[in-house]
C-alpha atoms as an extended CHARMM CRD file, in Angstrom:
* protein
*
       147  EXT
         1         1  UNK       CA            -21.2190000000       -1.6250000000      -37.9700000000  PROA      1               0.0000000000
         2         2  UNK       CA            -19.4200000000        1.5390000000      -36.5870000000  PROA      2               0.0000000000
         3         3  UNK       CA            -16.1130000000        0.5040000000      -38.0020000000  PROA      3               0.0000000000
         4         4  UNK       CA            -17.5980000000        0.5060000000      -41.3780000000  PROA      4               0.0000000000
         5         5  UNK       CA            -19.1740000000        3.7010000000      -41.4720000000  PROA      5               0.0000000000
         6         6  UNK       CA            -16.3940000000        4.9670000000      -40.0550000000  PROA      6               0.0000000000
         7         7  UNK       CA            -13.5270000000        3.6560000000      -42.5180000000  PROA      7               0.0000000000
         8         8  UNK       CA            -16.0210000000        3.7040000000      -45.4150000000  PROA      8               0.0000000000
         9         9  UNK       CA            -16.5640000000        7.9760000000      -44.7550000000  PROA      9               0.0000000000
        10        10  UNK       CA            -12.3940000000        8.2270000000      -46.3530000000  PROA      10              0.0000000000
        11        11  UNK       CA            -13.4760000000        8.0690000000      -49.4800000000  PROA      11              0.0000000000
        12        12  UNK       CA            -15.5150000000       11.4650000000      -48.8720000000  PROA      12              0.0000000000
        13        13  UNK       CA            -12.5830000000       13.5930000000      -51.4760000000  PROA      13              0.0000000000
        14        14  UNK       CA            -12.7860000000       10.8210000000      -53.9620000000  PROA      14              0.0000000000
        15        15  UNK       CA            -14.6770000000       11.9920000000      -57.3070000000  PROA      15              0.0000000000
        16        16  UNK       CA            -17.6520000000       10.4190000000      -58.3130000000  PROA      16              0.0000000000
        17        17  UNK       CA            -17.4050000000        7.3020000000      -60.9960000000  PROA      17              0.0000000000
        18        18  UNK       CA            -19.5830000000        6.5740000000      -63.9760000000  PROA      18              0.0000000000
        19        19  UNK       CA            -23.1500000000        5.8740000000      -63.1820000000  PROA      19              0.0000000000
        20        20  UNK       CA            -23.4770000000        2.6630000000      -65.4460000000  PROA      20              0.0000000000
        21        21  UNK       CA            -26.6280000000        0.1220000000      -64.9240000000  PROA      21              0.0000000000
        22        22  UNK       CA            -24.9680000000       -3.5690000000      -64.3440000000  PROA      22              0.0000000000
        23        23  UNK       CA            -26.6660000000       -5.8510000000      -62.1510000000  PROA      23              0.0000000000
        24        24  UNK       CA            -26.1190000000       -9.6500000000      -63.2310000000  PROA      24              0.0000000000
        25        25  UNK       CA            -22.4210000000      -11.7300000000      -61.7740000000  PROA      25              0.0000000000
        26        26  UNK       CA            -22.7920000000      -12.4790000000      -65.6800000000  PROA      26              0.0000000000
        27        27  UNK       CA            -22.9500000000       -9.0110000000      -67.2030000000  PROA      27              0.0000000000
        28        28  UNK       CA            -20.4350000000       -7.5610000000      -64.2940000000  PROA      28              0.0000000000
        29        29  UNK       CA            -18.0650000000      -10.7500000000      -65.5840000000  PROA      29              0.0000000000
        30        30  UNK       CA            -18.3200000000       -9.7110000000      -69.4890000000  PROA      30              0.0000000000
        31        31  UNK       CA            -17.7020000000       -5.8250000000      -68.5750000000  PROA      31              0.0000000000
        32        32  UNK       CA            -14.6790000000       -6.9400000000      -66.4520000000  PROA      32              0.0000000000
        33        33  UNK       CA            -13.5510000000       -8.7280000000      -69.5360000000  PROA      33              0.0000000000
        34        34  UNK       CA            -14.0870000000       -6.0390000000      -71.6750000000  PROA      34              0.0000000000
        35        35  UNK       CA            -12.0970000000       -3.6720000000      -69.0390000000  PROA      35              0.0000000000
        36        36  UNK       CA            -15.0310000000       -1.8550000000      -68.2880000000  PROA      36              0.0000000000
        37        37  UNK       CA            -15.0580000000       -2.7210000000      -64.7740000000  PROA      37              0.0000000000
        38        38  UNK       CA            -13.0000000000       -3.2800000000      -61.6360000000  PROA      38              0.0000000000
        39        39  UNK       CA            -14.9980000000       -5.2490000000      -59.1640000000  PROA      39              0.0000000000
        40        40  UNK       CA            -14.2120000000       -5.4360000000      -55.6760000000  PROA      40              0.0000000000
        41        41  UNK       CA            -14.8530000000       -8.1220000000      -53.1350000000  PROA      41              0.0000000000
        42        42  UNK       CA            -15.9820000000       -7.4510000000      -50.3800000000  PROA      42              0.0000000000
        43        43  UNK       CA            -16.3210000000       -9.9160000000      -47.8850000000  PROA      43              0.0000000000
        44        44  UNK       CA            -13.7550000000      -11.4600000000      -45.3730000000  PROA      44              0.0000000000
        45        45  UNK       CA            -10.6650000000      -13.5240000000      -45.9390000000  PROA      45              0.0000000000
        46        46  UNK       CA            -12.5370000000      -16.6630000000      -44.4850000000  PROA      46              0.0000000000
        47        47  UNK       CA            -14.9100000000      -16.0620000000      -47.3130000000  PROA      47              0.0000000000
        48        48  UNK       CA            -13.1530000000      -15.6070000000      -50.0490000000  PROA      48              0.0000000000
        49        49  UNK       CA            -10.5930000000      -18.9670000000      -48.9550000000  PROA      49              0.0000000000
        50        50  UNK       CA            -14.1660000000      -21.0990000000      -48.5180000000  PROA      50              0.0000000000
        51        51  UNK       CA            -15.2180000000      -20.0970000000      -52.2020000000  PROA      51              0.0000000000
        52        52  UNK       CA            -12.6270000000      -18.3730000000      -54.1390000000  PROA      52              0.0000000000
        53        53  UNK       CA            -12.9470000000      -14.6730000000      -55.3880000000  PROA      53              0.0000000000
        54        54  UNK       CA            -14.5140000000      -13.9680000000      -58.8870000000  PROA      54              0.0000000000
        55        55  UNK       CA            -11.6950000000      -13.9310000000      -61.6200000000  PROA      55              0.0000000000
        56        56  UNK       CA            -10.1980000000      -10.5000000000      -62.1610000000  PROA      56              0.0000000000
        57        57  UNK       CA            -11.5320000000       -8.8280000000      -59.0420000000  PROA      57              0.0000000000
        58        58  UNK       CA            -10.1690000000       -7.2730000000      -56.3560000000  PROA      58              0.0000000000
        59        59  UNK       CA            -10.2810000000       -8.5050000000      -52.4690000000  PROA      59              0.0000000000
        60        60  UNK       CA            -10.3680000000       -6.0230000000      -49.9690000000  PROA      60              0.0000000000
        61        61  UNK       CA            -11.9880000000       -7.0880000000      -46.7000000000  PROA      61              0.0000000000
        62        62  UNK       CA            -14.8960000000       -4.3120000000      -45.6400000000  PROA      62              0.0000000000
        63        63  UNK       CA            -14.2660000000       -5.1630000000      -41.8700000000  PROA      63              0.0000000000
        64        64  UNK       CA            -10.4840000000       -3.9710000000      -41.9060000000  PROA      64              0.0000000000
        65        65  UNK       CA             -9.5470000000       -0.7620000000      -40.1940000000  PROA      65              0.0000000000
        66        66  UNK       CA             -8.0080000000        0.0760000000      -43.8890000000  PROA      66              0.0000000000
        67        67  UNK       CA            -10.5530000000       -0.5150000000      -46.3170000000  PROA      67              0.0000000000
        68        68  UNK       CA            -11.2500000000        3.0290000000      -46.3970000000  PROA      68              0.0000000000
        69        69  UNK       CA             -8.5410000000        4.3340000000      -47.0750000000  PROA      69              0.0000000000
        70        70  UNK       CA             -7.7300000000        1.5810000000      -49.2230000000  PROA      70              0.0000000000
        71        71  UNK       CA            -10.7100000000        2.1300000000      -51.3300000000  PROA      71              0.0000000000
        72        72  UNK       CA            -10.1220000000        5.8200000000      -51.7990000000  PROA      72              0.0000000000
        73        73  UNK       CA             -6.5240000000        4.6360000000      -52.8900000000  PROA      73              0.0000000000
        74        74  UNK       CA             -8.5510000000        2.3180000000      -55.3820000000  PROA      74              0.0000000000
        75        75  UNK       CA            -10.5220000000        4.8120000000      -56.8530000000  PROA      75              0.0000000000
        76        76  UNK       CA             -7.8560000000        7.8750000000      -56.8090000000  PROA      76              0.0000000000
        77        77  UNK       CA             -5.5920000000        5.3510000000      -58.9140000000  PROA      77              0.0000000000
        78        78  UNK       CA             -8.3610000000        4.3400000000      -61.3440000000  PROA      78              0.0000000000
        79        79  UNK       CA            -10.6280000000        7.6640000000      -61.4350000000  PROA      79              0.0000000000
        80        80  UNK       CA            -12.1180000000        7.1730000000      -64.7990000000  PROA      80              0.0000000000
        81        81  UNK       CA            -12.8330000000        3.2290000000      -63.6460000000  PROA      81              0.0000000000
        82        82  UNK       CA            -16.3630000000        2.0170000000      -63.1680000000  PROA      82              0.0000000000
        83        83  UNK       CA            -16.3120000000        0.1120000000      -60.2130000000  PROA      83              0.0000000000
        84        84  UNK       CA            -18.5560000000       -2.4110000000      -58.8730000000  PROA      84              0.0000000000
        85        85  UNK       CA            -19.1900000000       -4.2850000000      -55.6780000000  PROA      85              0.0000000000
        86        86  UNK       CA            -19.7710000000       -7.6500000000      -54.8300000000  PROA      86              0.0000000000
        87        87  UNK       CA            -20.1130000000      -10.0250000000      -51.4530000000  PROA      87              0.0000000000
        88        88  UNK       CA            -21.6340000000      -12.6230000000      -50.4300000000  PROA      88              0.0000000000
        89        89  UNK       CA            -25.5740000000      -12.0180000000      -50.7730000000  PROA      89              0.0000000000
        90        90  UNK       CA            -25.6500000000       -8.5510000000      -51.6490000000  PROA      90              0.0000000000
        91        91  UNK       CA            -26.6900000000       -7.1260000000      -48.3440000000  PROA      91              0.0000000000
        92        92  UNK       CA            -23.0040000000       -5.6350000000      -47.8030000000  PROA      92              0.0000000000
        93        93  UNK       CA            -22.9100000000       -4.4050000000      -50.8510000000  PROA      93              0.0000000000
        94        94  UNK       CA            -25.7220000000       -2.9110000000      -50.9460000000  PROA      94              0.0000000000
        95        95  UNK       CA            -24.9280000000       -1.0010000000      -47.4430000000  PROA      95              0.0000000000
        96        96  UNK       CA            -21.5680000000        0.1840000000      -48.7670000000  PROA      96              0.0000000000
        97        97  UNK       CA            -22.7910000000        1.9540000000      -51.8420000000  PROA      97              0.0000000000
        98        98  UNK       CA            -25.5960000000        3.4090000000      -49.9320000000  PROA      98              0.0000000000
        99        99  UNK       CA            -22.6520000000        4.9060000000      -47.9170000000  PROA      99              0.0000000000
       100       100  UNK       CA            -20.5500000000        5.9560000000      -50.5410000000  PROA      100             0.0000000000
       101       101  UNK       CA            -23.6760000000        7.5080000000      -52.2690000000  PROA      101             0.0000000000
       102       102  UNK       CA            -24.7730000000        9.1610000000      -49.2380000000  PROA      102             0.0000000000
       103       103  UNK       CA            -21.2570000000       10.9950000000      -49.6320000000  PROA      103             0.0000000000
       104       104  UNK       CA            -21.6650000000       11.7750000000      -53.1040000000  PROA      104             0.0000000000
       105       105  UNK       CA            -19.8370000000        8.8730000000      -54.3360000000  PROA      105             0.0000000000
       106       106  UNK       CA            -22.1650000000        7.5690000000      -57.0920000000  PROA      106             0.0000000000
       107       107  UNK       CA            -22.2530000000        4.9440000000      -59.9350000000  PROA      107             0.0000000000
       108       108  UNK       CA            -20.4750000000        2.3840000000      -57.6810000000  PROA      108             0.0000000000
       109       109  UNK       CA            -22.5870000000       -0.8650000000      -58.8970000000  PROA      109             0.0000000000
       110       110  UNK       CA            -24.1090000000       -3.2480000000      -56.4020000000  PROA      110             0.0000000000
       111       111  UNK       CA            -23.7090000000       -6.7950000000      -58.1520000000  PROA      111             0.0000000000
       112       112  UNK       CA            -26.7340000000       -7.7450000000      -56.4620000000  PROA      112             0.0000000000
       113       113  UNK       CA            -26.7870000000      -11.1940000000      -56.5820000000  PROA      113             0.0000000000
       114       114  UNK       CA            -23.5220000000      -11.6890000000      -55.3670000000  PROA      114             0.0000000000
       115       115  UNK       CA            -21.4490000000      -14.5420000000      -54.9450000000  PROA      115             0.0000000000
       116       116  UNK       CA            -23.7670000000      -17.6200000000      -53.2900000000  PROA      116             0.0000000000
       117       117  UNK       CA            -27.1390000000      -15.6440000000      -55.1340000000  PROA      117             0.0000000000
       118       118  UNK       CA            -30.3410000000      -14.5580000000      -53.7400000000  PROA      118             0.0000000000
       119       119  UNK       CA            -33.7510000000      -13.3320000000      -55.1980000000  PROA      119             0.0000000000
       120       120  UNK       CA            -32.0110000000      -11.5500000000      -57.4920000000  PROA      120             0.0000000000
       121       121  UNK       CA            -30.0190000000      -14.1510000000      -59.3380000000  PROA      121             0.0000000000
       122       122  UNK       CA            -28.3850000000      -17.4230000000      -59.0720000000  PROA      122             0.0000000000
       123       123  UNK       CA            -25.0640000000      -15.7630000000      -57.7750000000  PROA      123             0.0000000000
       124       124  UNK       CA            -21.6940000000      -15.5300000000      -59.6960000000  PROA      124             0.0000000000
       125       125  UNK       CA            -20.8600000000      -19.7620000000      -58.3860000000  PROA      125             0.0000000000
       126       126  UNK       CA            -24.0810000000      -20.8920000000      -59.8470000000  PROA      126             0.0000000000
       127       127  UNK       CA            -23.6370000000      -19.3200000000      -63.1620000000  PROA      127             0.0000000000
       128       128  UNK       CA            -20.4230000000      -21.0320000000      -63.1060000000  PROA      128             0.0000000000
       129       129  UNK       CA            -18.3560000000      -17.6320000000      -63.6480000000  PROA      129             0.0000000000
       130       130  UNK       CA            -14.4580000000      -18.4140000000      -63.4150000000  PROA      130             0.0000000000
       131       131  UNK       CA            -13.2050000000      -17.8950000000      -59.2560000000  PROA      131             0.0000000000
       132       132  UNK       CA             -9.3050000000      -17.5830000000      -58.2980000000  PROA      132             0.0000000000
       133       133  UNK       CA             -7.7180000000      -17.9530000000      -54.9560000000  PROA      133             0.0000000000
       134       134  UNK       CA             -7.9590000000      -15.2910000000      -51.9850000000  PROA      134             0.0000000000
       135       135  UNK       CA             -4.0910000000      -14.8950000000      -52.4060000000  PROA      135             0.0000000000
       136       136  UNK       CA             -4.3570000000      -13.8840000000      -56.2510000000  PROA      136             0.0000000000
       137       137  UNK       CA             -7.5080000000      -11.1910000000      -55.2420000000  PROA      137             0.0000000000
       138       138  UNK       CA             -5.6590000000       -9.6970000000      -52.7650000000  PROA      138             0.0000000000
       139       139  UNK       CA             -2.4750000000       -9.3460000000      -54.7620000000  PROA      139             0.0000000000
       140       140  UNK       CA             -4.6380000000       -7.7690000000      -57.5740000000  PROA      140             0.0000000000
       141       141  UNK       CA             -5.1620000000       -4.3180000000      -55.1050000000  PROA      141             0.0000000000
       142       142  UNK       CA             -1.1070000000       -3.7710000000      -55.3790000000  PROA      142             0.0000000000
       143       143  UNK       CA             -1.4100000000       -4.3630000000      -59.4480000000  PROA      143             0.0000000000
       144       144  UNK       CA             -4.7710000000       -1.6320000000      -59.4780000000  PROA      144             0.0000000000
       145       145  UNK       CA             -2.8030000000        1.1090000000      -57.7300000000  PROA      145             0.0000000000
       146       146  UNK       CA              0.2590000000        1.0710000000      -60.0630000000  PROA      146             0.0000000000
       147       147  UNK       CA             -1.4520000000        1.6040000000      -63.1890000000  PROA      147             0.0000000000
């Protein structure tokens, strides 16, 4: 858990994003749709082969040595973007964004429910929300920081 903390604390010069109140896969999937959202996927290449990545979001693996400073990249390239977070069960999720709030990064949404679900939802499978391939999500980060 070092590693995270540690790659996670690049983001510290980033500007805060919109504070917005999104929890359901389902609600996250129509503001993505509407462009109101970038969502990012969290969890680990194995992962995202076994199930697919939610349609339109972006893979970057929270257990690389680079996902800091590839999320401050994200969210320097996209500043007025409302970004939100999703893994497997929400329990990574919902440790990253207490990071990035802890370093004043706030309005980063935690799509609770995540991708399998939990006791907050069904989970973004369940509800039968449209999934891509890993290769496709990770190809997505070199489209976000163009724009």
């Amino acid at each position: 858990m070092k590693l995270i903390g540690a790659t996670v604390l690049f983001v510290l010069a980033q500007t805060a994003v919109a504070d917005v109140a999104i929890t359901s896969a389902r609600a996250v999937f129509e503001a993505m749709q509407n462009q109101e959202m970038v969502l990012i996927d969290i969890r680990t290449p194995g992962e995202w082969d076994e199930t697919g990545v939610a349609q339109g979001a972006i893979a970057l693996n929270m257990h690389s040595r680079d996902f800091g400073a590839k999320l401050s990249t994200l969210f320097a390239a996209q500043p007025a973007a409302t970004f939100g977070l999703i893994c497997a069960t929400g329990g990574r999720t919902n440790y990253v964004v207490g990071i990035l709030e802890q370093n004043g990064i706030t309005g980063v949404i935690d799509v609770s429910e995540g991708m399998l679900g939990n006791a907050n939802g069904e989970g973004w499978i369940a509800r039968g929300l449209p999934v891509v391939t890993a290769e496709s999500a990770v190809d997505a980060y070199t489209a976000a920081i163009s724009q």
